[in-house]
C-alpha positions in Angstrom: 122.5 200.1 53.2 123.8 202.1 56.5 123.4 199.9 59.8 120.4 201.7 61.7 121.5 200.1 64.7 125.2 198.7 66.2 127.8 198.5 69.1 131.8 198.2 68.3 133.7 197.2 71.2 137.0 199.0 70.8 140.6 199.1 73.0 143.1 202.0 73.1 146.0 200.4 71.9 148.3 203.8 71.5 147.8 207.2 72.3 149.9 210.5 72.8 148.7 214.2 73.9 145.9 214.3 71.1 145.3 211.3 69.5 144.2 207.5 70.2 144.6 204.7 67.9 141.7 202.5 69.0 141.4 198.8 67.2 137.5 198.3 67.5 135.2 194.9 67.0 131.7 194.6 66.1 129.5 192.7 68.2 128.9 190.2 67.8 132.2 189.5 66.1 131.8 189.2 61.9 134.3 187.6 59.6 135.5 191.2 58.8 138.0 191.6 61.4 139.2 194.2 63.8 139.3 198.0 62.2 141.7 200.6 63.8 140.2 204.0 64.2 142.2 207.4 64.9 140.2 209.6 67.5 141.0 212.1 69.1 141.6 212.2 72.7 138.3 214.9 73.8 135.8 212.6 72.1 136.7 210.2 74.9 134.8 210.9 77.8 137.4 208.4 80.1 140.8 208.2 81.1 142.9 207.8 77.8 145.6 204.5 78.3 146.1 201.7 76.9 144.1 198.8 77.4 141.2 201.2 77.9 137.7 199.9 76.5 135.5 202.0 74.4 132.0 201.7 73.1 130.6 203.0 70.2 127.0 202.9 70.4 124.0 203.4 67.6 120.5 203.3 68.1 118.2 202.9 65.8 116.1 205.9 67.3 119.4 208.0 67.6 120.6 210.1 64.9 124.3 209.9 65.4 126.5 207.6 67.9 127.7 207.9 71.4 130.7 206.5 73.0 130.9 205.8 76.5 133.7 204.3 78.1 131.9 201.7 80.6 128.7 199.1 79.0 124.7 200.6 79.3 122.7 198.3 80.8 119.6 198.1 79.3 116.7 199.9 81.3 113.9 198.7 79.5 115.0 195.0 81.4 
């Protein structure tokens, strides 16, 4: 069964003129570990260098996920 709803907390730890390696976390953390993801560099909507933090966010509302590169408050707060 798909999640309907997550965040992964992830941090560019390589990257050249196309491509980022990101190594991304669940939150909260799991037992699973970190996963590394290869993205390219246009689907990040920041600065691309290392040490950068990424989110990838799902919704439960949303159809597909959205990465931003700084946290989304909650408005409904």
């Amino acid at each position: 069964m798909p999640l309907s709803s997550f965040v992964l907390v992830g941090v560019i730890i390589t990257h050249d003129s196309q491509l980022s390696t990101v190594e991304f976390n669940l939150n909260p953390a799991t037992n699973g570990g970190p996963a590394l993801a290869i993205l390219q560099n246009t689907a990040i909507p920041c600065e691309v260098k290392v040490g950068q933090k990424i989110y990838v966010v799902k919704q439960e509302h949303e159809e597909d996920a959205t990465i931003t590169c700084k946290r989304q408050e909650d408005e409904s707060r």
